[in-house]
Predicted model as a PDB file, atoms N, CA, C, CB and O in Angstrom, pLDDT in the B-factor column:
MODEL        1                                                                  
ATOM      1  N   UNK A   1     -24.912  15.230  80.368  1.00 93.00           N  
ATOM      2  CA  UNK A   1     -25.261  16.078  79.249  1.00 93.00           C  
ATOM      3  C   UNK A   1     -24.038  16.467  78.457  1.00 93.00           C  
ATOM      4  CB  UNK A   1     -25.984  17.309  79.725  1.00 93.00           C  
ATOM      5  O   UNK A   1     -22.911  16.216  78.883  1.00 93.00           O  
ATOM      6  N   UNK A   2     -24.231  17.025  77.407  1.00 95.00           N  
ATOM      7  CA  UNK A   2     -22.935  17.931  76.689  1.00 95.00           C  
ATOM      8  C   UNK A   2     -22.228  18.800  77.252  1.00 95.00           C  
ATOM      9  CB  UNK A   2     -23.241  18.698  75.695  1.00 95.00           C  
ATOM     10  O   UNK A   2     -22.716  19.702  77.931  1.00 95.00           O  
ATOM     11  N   UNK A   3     -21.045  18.657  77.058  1.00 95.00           N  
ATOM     12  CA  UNK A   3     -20.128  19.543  77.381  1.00 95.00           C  
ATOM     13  C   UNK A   3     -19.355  20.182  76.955  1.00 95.00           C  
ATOM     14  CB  UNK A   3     -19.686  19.328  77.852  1.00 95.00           C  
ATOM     15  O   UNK A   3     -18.540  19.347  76.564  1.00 95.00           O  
ATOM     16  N   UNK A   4     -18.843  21.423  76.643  1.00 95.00           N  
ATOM     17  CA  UNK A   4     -17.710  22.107  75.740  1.00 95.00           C  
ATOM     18  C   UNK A   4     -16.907  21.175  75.409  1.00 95.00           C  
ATOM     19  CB  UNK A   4     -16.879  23.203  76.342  1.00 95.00           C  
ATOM     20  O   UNK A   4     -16.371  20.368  76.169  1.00 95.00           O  
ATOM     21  N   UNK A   5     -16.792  21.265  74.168  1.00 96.00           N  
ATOM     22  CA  UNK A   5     -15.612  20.931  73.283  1.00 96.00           C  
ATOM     23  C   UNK A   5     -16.138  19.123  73.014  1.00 96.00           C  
ATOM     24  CB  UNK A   5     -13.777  21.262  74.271  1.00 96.00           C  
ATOM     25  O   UNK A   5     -15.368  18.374  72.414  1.00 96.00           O  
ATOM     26  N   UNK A   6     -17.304  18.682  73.463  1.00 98.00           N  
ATOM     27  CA  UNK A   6     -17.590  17.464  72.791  1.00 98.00           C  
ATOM     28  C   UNK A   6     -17.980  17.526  71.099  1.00 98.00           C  
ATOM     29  CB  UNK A   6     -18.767  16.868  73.611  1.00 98.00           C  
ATOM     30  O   UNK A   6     -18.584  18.268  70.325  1.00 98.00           O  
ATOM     31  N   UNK A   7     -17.268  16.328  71.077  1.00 97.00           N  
ATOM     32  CA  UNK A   7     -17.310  16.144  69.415  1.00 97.00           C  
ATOM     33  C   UNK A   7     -18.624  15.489  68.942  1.00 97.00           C  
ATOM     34  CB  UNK A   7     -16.040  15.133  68.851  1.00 97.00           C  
ATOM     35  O   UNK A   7     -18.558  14.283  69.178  1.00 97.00           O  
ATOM     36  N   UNK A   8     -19.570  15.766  68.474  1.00 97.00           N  
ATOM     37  CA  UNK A   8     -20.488  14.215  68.350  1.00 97.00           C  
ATOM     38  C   UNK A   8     -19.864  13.256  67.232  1.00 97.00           C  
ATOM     39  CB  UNK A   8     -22.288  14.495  67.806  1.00 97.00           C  
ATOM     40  O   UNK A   8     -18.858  13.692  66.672  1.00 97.00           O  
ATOM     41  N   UNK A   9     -20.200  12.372  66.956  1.00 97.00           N  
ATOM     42  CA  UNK A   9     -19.534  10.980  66.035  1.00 97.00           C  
ATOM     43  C   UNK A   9     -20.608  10.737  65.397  1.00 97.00           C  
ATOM     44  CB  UNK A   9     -18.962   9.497  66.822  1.00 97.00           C  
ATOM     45  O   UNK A   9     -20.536  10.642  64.172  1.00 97.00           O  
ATOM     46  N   UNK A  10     -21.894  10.573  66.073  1.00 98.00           N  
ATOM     47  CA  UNK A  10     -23.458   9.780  65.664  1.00 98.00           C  
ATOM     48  C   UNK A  10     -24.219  10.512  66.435  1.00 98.00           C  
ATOM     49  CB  UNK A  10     -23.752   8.051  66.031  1.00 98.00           C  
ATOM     50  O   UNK A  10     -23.873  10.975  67.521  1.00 98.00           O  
ATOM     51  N   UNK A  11     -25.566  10.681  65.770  1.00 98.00           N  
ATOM     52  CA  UNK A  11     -26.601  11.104  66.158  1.00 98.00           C  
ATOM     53  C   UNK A  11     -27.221  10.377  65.965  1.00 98.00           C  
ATOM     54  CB  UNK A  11     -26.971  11.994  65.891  1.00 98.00           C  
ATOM     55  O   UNK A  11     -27.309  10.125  64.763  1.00 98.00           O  
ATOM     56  N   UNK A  12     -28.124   9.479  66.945  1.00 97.00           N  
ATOM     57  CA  UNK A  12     -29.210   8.323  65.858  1.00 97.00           C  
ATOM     58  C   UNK A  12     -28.051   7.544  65.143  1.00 97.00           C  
ATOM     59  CB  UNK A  12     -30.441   9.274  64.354  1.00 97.00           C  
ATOM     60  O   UNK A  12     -26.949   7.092  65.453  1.00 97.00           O  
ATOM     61  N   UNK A  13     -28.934   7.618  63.913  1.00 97.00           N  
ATOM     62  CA  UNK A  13     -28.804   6.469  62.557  1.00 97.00           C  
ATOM     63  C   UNK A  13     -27.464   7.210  62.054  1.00 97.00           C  
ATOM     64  CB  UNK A  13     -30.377   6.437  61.105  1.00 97.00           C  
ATOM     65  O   UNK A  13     -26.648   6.509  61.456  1.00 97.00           O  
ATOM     66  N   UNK A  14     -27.104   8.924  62.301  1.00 98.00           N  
ATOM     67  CA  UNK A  14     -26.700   9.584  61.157  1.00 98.00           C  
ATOM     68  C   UNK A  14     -25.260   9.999  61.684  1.00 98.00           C  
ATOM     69  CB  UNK A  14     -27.728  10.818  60.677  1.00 98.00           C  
ATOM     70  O   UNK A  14     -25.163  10.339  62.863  1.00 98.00           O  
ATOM     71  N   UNK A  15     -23.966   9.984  60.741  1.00 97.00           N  
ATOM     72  CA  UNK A  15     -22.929   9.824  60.814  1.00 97.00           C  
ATOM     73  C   UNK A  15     -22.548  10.576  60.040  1.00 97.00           C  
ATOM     74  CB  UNK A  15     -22.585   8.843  60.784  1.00 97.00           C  
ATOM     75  O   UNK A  15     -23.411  11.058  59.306  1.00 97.00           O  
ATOM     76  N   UNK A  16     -20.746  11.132  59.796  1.00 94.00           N  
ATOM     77  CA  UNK A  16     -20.427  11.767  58.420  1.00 94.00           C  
ATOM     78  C   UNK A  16     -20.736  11.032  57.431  1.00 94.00           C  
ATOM     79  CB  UNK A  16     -19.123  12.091  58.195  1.00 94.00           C  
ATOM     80  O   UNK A  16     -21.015  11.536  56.343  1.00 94.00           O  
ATOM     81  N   UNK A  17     -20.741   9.524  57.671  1.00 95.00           N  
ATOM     82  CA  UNK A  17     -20.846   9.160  56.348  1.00 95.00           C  
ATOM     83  C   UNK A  17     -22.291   9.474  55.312  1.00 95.00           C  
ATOM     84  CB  UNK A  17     -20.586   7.731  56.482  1.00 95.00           C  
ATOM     85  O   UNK A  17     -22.271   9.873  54.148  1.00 95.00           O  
ATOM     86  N   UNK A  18     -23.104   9.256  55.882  1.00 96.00           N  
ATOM     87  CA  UNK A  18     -24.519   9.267  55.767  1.00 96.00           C  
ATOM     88  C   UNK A  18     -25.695  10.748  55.588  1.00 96.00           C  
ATOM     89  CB  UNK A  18     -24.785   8.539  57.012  1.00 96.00           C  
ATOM     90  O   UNK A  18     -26.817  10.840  55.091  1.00 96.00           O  
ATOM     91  N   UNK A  19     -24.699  11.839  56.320  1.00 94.00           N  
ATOM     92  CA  UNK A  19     -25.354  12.736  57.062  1.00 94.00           C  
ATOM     93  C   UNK A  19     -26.556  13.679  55.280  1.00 94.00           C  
ATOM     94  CB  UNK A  19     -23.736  13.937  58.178  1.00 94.00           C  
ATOM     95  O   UNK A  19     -27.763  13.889  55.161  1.00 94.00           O  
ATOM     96  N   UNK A  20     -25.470  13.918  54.413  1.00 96.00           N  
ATOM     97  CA  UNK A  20     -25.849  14.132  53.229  1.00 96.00           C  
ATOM     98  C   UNK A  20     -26.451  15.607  53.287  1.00 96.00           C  
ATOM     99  CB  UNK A  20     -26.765  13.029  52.776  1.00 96.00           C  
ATOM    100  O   UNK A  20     -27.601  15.934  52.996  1.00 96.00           O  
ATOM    101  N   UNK A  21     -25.192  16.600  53.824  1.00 94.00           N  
ATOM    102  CA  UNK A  21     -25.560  17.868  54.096  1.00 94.00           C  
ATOM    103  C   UNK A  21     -26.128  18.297  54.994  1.00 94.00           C  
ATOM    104  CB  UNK A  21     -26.057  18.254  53.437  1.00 94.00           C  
ATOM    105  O   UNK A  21     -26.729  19.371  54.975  1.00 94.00           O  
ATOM    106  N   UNK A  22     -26.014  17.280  56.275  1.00 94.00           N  
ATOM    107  CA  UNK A  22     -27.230  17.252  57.403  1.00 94.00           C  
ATOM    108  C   UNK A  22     -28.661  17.344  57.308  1.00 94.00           C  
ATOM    109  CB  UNK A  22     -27.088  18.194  58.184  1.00 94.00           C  
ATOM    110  O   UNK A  22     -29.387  17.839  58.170  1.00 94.00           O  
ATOM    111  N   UNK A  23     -29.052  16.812  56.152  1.00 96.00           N  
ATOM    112  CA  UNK A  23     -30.393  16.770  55.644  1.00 96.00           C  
ATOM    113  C   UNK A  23     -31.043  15.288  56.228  1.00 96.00           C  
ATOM    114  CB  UNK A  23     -30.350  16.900  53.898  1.00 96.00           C  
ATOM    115  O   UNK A  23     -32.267  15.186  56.148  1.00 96.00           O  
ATOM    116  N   UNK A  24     -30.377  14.289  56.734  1.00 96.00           N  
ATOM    117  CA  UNK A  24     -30.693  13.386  57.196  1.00 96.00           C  
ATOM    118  C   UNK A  24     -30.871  13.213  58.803  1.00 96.00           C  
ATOM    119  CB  UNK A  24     -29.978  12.718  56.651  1.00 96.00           C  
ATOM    120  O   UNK A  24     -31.628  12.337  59.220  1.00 96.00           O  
ATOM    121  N   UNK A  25     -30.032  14.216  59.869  1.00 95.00           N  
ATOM    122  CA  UNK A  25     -30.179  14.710  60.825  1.00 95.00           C  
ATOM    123  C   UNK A  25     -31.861  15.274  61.028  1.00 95.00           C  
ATOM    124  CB  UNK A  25     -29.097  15.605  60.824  1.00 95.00           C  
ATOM    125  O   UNK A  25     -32.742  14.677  61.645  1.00 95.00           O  
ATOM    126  N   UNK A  26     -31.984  16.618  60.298  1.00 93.00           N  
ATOM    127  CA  UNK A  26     -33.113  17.135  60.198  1.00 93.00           C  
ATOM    128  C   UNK A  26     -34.297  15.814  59.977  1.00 93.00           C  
ATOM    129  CB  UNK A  26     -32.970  18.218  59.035  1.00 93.00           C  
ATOM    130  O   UNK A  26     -35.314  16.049  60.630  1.00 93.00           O  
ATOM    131  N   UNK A  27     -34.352  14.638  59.282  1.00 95.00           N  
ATOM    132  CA  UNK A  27     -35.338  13.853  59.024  1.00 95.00           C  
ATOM    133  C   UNK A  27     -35.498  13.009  60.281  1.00 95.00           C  
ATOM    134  CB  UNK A  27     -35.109  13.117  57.786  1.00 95.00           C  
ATOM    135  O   UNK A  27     -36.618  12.620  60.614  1.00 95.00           O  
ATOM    136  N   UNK A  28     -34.274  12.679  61.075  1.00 96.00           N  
ATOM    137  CA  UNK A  28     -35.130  12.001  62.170  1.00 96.00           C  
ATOM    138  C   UNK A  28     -35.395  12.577  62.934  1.00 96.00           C  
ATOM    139  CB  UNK A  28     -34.803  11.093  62.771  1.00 96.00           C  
ATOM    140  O   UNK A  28     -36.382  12.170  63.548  1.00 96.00           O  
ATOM    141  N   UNK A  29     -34.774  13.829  63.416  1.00 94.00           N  
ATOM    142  CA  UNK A  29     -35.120  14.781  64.227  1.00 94.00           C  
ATOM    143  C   UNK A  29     -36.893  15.122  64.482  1.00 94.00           C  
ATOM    144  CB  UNK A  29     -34.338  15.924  63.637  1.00 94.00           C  
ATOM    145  O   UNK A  29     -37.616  15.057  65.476  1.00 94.00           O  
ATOM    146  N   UNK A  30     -37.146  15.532  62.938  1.00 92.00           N  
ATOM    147  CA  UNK A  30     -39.088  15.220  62.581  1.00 92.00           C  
ATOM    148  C   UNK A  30     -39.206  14.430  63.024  1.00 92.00           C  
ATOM    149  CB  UNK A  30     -39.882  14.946  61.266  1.00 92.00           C  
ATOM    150  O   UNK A  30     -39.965  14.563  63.983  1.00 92.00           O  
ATOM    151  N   UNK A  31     -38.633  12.916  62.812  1.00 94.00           N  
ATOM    152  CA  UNK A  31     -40.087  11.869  62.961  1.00 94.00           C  
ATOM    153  C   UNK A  31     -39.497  10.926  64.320  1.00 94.00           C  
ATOM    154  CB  UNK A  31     -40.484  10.581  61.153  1.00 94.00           C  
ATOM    155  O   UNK A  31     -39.813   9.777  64.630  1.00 94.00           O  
ATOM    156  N   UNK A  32     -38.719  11.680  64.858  1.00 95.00           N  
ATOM    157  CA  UNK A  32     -38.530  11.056  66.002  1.00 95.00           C  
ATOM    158  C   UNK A  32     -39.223  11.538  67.449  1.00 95.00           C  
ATOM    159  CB  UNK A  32     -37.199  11.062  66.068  1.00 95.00           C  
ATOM    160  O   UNK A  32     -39.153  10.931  68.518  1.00 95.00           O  
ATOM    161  N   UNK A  33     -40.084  13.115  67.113  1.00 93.00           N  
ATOM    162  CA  UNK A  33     -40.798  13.622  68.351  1.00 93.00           C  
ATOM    163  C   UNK A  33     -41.181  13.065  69.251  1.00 93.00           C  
ATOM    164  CB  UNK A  33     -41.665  14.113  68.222  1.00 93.00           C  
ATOM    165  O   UNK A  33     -42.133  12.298  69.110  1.00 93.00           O  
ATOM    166  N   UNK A  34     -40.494  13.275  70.674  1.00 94.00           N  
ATOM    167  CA  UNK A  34     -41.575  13.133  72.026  1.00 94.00           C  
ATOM    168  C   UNK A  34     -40.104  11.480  72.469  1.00 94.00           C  
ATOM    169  CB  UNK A  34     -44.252  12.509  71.392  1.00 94.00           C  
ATOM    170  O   UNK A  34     -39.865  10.979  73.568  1.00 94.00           O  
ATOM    171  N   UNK A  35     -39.384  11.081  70.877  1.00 96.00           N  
ATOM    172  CA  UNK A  35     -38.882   9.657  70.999  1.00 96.00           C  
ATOM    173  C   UNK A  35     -37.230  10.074  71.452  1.00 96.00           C  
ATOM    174  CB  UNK A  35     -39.084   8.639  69.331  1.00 96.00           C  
ATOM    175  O   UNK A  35     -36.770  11.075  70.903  1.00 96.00           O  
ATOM    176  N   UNK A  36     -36.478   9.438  72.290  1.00 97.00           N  
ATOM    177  CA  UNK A  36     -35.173   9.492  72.698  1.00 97.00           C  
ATOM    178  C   UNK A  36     -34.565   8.823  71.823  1.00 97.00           C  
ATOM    179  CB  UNK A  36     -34.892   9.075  73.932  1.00 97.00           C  
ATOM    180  O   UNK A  36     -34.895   7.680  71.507  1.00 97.00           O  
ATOM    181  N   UNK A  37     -33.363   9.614  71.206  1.00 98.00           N  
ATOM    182  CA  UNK A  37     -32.616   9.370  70.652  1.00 98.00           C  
ATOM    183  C   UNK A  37     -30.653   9.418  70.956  1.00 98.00           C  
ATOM    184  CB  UNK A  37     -33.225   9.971  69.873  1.00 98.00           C  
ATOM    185  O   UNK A  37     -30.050  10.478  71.122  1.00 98.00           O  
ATOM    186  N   UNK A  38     -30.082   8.246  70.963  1.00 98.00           N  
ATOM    187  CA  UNK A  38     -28.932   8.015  71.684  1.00 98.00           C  
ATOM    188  C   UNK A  38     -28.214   9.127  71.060  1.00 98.00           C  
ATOM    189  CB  UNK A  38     -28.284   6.562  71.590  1.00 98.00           C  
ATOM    190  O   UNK A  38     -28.814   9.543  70.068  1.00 98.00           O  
ATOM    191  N   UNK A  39     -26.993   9.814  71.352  1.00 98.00           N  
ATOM    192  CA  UNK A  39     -25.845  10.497  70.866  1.00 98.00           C  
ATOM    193  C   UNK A  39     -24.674  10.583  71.202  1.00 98.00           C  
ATOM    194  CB  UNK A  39     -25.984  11.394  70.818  1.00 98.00           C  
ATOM    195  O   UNK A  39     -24.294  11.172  72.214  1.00 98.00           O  
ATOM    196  N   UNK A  40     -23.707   9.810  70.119  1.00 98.00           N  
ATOM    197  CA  UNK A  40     -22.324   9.368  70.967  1.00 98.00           C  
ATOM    198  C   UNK A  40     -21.623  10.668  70.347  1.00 98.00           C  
ATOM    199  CB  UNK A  40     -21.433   7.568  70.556  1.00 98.00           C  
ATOM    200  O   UNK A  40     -21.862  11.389  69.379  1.00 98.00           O  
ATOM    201  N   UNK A  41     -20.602  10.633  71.400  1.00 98.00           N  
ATOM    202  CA  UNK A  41     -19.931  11.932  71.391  1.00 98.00           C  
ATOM    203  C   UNK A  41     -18.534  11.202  71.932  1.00 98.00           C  
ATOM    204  CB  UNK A  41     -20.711  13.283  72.437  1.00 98.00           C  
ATOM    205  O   UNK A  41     -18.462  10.164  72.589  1.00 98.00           O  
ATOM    206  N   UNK A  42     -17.142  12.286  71.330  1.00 98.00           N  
ATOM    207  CA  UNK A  42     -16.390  11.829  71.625  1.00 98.00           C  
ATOM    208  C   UNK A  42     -15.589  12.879  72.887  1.00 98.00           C  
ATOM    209  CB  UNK A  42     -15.880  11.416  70.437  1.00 98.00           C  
ATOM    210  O   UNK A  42     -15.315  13.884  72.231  1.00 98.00           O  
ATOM    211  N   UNK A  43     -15.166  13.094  74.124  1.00 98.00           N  
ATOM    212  CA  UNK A  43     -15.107  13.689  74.800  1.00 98.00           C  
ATOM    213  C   UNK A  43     -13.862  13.671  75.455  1.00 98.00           C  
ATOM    214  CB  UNK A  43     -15.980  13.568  75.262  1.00 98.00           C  
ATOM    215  O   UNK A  43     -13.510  12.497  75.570  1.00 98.00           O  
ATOM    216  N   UNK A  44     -12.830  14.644  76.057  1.00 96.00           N  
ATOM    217  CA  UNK A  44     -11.441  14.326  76.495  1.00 96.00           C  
ATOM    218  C   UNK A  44     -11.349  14.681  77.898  1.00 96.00           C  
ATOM    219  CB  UNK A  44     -10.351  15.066  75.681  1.00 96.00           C  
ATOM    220  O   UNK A  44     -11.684  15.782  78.337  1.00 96.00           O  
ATOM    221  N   UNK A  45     -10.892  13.734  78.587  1.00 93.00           N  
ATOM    222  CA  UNK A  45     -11.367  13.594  80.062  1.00 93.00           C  
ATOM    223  C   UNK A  45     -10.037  13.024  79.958  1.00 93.00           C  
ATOM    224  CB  UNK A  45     -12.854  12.709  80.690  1.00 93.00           C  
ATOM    225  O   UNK A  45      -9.447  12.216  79.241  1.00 93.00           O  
ATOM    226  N   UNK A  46      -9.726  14.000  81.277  1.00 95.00           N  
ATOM    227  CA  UNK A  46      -7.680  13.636  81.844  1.00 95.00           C  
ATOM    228  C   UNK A  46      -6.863  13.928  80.680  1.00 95.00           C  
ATOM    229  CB  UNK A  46      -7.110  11.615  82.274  1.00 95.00           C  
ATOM    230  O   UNK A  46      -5.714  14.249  80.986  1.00 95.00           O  
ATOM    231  N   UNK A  47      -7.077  13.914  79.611  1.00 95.00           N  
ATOM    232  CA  UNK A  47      -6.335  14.095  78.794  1.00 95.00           C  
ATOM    233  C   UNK A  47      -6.557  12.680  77.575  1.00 95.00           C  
ATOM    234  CB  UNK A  47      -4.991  14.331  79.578  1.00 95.00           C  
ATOM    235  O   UNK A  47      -6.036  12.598  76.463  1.00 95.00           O  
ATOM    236  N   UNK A  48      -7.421  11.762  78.189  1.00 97.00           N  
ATOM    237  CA  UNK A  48      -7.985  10.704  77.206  1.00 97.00           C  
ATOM    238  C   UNK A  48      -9.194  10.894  76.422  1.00 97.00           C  
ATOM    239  CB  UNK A  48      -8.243   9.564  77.878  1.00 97.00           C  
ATOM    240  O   UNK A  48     -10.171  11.347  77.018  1.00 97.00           O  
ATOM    241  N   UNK A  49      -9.284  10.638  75.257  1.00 97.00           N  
ATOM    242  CA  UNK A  49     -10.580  10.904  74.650  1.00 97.00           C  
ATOM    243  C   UNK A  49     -11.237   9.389  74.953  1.00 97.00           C  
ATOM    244  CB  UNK A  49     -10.472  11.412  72.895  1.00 97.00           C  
ATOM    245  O   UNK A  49     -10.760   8.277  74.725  1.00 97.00           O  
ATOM    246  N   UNK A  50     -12.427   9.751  75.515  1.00 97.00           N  
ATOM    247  CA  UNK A  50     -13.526   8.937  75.913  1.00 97.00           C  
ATOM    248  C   UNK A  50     -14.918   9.324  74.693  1.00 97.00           C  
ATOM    249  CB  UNK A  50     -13.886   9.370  77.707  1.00 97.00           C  
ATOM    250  O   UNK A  50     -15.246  10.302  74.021  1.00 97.00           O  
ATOM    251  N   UNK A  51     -15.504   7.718  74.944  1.00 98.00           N  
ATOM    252  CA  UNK A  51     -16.488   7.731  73.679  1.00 98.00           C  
ATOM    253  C   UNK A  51     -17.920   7.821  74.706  1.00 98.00           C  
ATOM    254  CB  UNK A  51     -16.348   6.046  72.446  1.00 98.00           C  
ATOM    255  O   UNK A  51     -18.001   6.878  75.492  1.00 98.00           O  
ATOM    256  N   UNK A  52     -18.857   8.679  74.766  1.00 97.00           N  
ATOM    257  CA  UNK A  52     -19.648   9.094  75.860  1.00 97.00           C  
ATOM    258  C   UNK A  52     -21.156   8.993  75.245  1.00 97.00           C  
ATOM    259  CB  UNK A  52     -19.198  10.628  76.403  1.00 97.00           C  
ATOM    260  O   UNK A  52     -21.465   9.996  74.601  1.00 97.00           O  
ATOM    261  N   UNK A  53     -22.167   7.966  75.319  1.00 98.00           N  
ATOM    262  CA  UNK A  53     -23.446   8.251  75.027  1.00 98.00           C  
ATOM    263  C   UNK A  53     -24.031   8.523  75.512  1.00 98.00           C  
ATOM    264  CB  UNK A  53     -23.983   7.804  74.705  1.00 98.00           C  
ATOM    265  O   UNK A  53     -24.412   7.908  76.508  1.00 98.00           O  
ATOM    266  N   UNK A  54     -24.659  10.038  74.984  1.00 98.00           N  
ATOM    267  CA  UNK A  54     -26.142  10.822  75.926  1.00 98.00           C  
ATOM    268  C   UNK A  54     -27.388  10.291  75.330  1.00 98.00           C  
ATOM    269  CB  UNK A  54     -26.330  12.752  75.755  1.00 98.00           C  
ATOM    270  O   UNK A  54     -27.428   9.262  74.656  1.00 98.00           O  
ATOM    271  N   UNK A  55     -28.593  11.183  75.664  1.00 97.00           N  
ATOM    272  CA  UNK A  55     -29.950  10.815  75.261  1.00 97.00           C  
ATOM    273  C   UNK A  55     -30.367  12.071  75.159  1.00 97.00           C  
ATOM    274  CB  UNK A  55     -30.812   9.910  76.169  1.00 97.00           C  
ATOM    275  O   UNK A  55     -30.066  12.963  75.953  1.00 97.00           O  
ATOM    276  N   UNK A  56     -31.364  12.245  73.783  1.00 96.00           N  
ATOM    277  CA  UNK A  56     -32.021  13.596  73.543  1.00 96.00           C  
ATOM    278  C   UNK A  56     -33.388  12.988  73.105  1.00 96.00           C  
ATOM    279  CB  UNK A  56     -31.225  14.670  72.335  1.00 96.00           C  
ATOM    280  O   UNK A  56     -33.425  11.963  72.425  1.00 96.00           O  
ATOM    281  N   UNK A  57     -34.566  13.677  73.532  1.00 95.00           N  
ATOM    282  CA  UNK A  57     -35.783  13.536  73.521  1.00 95.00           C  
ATOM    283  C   UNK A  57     -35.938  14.825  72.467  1.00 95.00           C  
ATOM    284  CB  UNK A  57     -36.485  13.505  75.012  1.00 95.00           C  
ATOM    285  O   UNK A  57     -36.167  15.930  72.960  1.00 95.00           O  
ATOM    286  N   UNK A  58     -35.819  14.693  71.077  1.00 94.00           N  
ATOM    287  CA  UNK A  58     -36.572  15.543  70.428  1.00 94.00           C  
ATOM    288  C   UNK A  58     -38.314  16.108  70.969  1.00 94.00           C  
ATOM    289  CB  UNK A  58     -36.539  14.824  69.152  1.00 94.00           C  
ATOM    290  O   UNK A  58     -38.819  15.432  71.865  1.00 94.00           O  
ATOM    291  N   UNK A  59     -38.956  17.033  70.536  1.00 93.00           N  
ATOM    292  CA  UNK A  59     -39.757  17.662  71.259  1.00 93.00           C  
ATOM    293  C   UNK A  59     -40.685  18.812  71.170  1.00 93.00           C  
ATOM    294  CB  UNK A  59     -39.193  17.829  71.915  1.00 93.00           C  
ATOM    295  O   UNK A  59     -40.364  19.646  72.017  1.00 93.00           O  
ATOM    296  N   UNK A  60     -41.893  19.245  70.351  1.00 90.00           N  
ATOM    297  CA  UNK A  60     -42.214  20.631  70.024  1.00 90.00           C  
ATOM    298  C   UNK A  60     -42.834  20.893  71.392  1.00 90.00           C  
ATOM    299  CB  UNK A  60     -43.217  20.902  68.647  1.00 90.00           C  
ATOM    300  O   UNK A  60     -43.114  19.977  72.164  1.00 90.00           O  
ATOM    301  N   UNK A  61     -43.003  21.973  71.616  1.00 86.00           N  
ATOM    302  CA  UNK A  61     -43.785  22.764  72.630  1.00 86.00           C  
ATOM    303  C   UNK A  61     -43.403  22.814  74.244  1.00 86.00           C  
ATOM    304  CB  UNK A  61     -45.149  22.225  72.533  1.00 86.00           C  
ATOM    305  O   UNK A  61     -44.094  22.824  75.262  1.00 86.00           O  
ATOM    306  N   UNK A  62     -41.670  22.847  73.939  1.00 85.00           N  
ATOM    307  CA  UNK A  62     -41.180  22.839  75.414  1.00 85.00           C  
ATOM    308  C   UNK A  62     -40.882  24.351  75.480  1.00 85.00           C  
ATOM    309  CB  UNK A  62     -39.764  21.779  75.782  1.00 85.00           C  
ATOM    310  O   UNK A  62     -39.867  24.663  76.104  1.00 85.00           O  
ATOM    311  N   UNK A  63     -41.675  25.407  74.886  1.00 84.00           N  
ATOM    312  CA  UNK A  63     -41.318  26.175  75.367  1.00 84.00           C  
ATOM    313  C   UNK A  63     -39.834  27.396  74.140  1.00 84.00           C  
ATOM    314  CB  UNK A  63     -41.028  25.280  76.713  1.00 84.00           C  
ATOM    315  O   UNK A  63     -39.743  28.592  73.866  1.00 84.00           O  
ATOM    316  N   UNK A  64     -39.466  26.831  73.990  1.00 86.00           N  
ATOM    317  CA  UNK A  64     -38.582  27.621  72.744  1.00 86.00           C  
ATOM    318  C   UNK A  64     -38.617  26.887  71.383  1.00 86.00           C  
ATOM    319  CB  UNK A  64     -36.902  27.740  73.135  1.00 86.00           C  
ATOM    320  O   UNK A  64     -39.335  25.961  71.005  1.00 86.00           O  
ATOM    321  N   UNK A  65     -37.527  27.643  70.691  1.00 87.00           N  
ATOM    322  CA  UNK A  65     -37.194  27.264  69.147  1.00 87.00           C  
ATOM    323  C   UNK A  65     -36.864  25.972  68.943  1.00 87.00           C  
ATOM    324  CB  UNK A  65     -36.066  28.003  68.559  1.00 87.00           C  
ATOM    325  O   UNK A  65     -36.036  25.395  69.647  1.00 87.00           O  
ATOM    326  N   UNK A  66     -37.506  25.401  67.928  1.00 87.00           N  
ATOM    327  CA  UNK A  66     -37.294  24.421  67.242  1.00 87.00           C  
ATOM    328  C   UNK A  66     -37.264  22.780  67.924  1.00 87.00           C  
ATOM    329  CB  UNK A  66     -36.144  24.849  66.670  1.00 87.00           C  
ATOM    330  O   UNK A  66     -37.797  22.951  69.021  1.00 87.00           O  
ATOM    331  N   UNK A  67     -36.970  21.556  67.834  1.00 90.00           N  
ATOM    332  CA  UNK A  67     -37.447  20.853  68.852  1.00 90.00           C  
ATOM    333  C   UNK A  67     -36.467  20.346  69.140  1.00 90.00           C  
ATOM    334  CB  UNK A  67     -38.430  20.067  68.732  1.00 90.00           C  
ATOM    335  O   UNK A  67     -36.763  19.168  69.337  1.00 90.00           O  
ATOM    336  N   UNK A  68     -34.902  20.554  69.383  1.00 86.00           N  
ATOM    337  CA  UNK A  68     -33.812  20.331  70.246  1.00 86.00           C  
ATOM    338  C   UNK A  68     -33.454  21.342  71.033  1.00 86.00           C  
ATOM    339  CB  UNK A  68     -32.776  19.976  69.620  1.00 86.00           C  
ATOM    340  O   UNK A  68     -32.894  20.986  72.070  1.00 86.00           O  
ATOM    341  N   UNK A  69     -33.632  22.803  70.837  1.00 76.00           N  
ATOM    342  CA  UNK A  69     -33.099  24.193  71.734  1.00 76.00           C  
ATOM    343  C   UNK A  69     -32.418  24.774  70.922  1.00 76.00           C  
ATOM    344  CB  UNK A  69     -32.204  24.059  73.053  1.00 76.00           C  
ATOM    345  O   UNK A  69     -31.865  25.832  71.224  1.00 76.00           O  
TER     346      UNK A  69                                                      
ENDMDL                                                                          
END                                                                             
């Protein structure tokens, strides 16, 4: 899972380049419900930054706000 001080790089499809105010985040986030979505993150382990992909299952009705936490 995530850990303090991870950077993300990509979410999905969406990147700095792309992100467009994070308005493009928010769009797959919608239409990706219930669907896993990869997330590379960049992370410093020993003192090396390592490139680390998790998995997030966007999601309504687990219980709290909004459908990541």
């Amino acid at each position: 899972g995530f850990v303090e001080k991870d950077k993300v790089v990509r979410f999905g499809y969406v990147d700095q380049e792309n992100h467009q105010r994070l308005k493009k985040l928010q769009e797959l986030v919608q239409k990706t419900d219930g669907q896993e979505i990869t997330v590379l993150v960049e992370r410093v382990v020993e003192g090396d930054i390592q490139r680390v992909a998790l998995k997030v299952r966007p999601r309504t009705g687990w219980g709290g706000n909004g459908k990541l936490g």
